[in-house]
C-alpha positions in Angstrom: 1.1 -131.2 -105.4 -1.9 -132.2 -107.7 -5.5 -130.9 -107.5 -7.9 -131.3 -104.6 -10.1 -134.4 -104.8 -13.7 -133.9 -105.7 -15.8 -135.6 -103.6 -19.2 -137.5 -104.9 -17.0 -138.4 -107.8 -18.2 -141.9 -107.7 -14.8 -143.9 -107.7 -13.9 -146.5 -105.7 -11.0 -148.8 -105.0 -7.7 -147.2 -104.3 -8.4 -144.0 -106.3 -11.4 -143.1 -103.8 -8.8 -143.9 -100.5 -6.7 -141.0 -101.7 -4.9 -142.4 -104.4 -3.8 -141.0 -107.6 -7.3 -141.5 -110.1 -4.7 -141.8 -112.9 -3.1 -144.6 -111.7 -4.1 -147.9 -113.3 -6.7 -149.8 -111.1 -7.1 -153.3 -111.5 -9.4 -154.2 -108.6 -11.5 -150.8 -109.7 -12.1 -152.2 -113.0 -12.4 -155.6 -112.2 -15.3 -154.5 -109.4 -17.1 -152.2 -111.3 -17.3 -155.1 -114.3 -18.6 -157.5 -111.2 -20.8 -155.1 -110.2 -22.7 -154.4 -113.6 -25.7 -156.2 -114.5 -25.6 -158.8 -117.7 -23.7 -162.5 -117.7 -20.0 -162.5 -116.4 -18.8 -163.9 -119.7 -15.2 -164.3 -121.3 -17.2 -162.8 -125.0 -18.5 -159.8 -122.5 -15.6 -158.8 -120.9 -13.2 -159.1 -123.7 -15.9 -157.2 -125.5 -15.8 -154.0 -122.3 -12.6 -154.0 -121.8 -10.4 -153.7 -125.0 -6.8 -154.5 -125.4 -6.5 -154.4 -121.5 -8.8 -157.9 -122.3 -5.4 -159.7 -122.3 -4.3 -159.0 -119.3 -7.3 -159.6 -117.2 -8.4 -162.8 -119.3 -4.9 -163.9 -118.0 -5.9 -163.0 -114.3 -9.4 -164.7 -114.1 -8.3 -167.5 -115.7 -5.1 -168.7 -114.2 -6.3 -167.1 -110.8 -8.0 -170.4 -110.0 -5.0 -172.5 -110.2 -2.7 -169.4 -108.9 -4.9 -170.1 -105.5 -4.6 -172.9 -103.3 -8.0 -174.7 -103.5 -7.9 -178.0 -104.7 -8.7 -178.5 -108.6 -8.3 -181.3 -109.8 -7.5 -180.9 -113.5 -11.0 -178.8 -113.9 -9.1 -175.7 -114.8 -7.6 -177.1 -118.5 -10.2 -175.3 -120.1 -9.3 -172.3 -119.0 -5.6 -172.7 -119.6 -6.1 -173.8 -123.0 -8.2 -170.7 -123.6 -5.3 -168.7 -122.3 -3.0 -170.5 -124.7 -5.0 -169.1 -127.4 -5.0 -165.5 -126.1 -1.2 -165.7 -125.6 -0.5 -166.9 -129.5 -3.0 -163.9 -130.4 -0.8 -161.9 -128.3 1.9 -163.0 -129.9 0.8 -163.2 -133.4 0.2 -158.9 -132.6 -3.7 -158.9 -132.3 -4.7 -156.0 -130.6 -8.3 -157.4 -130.3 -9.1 -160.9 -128.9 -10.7 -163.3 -131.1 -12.9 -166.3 -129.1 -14.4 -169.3 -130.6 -18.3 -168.9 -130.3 -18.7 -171.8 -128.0 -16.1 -170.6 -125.4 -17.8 -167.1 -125.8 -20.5 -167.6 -122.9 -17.9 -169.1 -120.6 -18.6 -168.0 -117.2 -16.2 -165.8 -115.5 -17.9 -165.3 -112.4 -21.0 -165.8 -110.2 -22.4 -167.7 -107.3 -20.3 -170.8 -107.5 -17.0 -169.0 -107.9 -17.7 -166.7 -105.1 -14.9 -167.9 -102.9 -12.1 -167.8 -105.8 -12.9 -164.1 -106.9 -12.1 -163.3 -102.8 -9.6 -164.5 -102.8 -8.2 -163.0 -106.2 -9.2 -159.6 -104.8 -7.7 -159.5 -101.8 -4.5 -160.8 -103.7 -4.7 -157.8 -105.9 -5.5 -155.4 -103.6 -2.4 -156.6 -101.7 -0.3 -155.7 -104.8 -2.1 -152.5 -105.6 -1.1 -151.1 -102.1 2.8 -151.3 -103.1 2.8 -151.4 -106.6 3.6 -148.8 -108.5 4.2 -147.7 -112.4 8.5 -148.5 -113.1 9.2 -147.9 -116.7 6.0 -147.4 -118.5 7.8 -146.7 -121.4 8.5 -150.8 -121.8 4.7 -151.4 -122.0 2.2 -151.6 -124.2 4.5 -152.0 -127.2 4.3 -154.6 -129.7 7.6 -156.0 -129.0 6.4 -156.1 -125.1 3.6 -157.6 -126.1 5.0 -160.3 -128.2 7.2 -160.9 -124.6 4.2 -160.9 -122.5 2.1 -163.7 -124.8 5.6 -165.7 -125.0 5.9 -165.7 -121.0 2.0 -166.6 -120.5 2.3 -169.3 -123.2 5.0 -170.9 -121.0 3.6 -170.5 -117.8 0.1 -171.4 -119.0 1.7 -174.2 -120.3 3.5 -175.4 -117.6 0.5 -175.2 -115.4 -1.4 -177.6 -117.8 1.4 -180.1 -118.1 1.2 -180.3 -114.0 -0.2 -183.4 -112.7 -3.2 -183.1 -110.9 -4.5 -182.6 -107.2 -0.4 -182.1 -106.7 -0.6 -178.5 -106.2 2.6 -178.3 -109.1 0.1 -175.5 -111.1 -0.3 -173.1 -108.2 3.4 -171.0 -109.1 3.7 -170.8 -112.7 -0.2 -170.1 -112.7 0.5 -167.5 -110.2 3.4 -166.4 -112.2 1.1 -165.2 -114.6 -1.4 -164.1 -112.8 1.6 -161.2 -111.3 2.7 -160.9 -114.8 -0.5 -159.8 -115.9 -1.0 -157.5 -112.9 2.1 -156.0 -113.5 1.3 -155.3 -117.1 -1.8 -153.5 -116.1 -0.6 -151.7 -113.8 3.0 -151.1 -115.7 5.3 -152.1 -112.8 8.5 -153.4 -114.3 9.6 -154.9 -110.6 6.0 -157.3 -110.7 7.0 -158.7 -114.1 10.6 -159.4 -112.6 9.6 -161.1 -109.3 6.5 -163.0 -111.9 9.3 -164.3 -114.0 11.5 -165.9 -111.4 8.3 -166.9 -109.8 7.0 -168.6 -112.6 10.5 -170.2 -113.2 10.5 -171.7 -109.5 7.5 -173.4 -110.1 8.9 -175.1 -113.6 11.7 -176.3 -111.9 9.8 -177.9 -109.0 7.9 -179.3 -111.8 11.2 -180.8 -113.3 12.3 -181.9 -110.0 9.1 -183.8 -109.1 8.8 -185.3 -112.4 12.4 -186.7 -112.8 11.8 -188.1 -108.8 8.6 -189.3 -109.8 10.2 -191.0 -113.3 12.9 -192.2 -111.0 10.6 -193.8 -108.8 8.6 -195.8 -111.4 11.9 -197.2 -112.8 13.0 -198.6 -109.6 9.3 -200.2 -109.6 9.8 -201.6 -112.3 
C-alpha cells in the first residue's frame, strides 16, 4: 500500500478525493490553469504547459464542436489551428509553434462559460474510470507521429462537415477522447476514440452521398 496522504497539501481534483497524486490529471491541470490570473490564451497555455500543450490544445479546441450546442461553422478557426498543431506533431516538434496573430486567441472566459462545463464534467466522467493501459506506447515519437495523423483526420473531417447539421459533434469528439486518452496514457480511450471518430466519418459519407443523391434527382 502506498504512503498516507498529507493533508493541507493543496491538490485538488481527483488526486485530493483519494486518488493516486501520480496519476495524470487532466481536469487538475486544466483547473488550476483556469483558476490563475492573466489572459486564457492559446500563446499562454502552450507556453505553461509544455509538450502536454498538444494534447490539451486538441481538447479546448475541438471540445466546442465535440459538445452539442449549436455552432454554426464558428469553430473553423479553431480546427484549422488544430490542423497546424497536428502537422507539428507530425513533423516531430516537441514545442508548439503559433502564428503571432492566433497567439492571443481566447481559450476561455465569460462567454465560454457554458462550453468549459460542460467539457469538465465530460472529463471528469472519464477520469473516474480511466486508467493508465500501456504507458509504454506513449509519448514516443512514433506515437506521436500516430496521434497528429489521427487529429489531422478527425480535425479534418469535422471541418469538412456541413454546418448547423451536428455531422462535427463525433469525429470532434473523437479527438477530444484521443487527446484525453494521451494525457492520461489509457490505451482503451484511444481505441474507443478511434472507432468513434470513424462512426462519425462514415455518417458523414452516408449523409453526403444522400444528400448528392438528392440534388441529382432535383435536378
Amino acid at each position: 500500500m502506498g504512503a498516507p496522504a498529507q493533508r493541507g497539501d493543496g491538490r485538488d481534483g481527483p488526486a485530493a478525493a483519494g486518488g493516486d497524486p501520480q496519476r495524470p490529471s487532466v481536469s487538475r491541470d486544466l483547473d488550476s490553469w483556469l483558476r490563475a490570473g492573466g489572459p486564457k490564451t492559446l500563446g499562454g497555455l502552450s507556453e505553461l504547459f509544455g509538450e502536454k500543450s498538444f494534447a490539451l490544445l486538441f481538447v479546448l479546441l475541438l471540445g466546442v464542436p465535440a459538445l452539442p450546442l449549436p455552432t454554426g461553422g464558428a469553430t473553423h478557426v479553431f480546427e484549422i489551428v488544430a490542423m497546424l498543431l497536428a502537422l507539428q506533431l507530425i513533423v516531430g516538434r516537441r514545442r508548439i509553434w503559433i502564428p503571432r496573430r492566433w497567439r492571443d486567441l481566447e481559450l476561455a472566459g465569460p462567454r465560454k462559460e457554458r462550453f468549459l462545463t460542460g467539457l469538465m464534467k465530460l472529463i471528469r466522467r472519464l477520469e473516474r474510470f480511466s486508467r493508465p493501459r500501456f504507458r509504454f506506447l506513449f509519448h514516443r515519437r512514433a506515437s506521436n507521429v500516430v496521434f497528429g495523423l489521427l487529429a489531422l483526420a478527425g480535425t479534418i473531417a469535422a471541418f469538412v462537415a456541413p454546418p448547423f447539421t451536428g455531422l462535427d459533434t463525433l469525429p470532434s469528439l473523437g479527438v477530444v477522447l484521443l487527446s484525453l486518452g494521451v494525457l492520461l496514457e489509457d490505451v482503451l480511450l484511444v481505441l474507443a476514440a478511434i472507432v468513434l471518430a470513424a462512426v462519425g466519418v462514415a455518417l458523414e459519407i452516408v449523409a453526403g452521398g444522400a444528400a448528392l443523391s438528392g440534388i441529382q434527382k432535383l435536378l
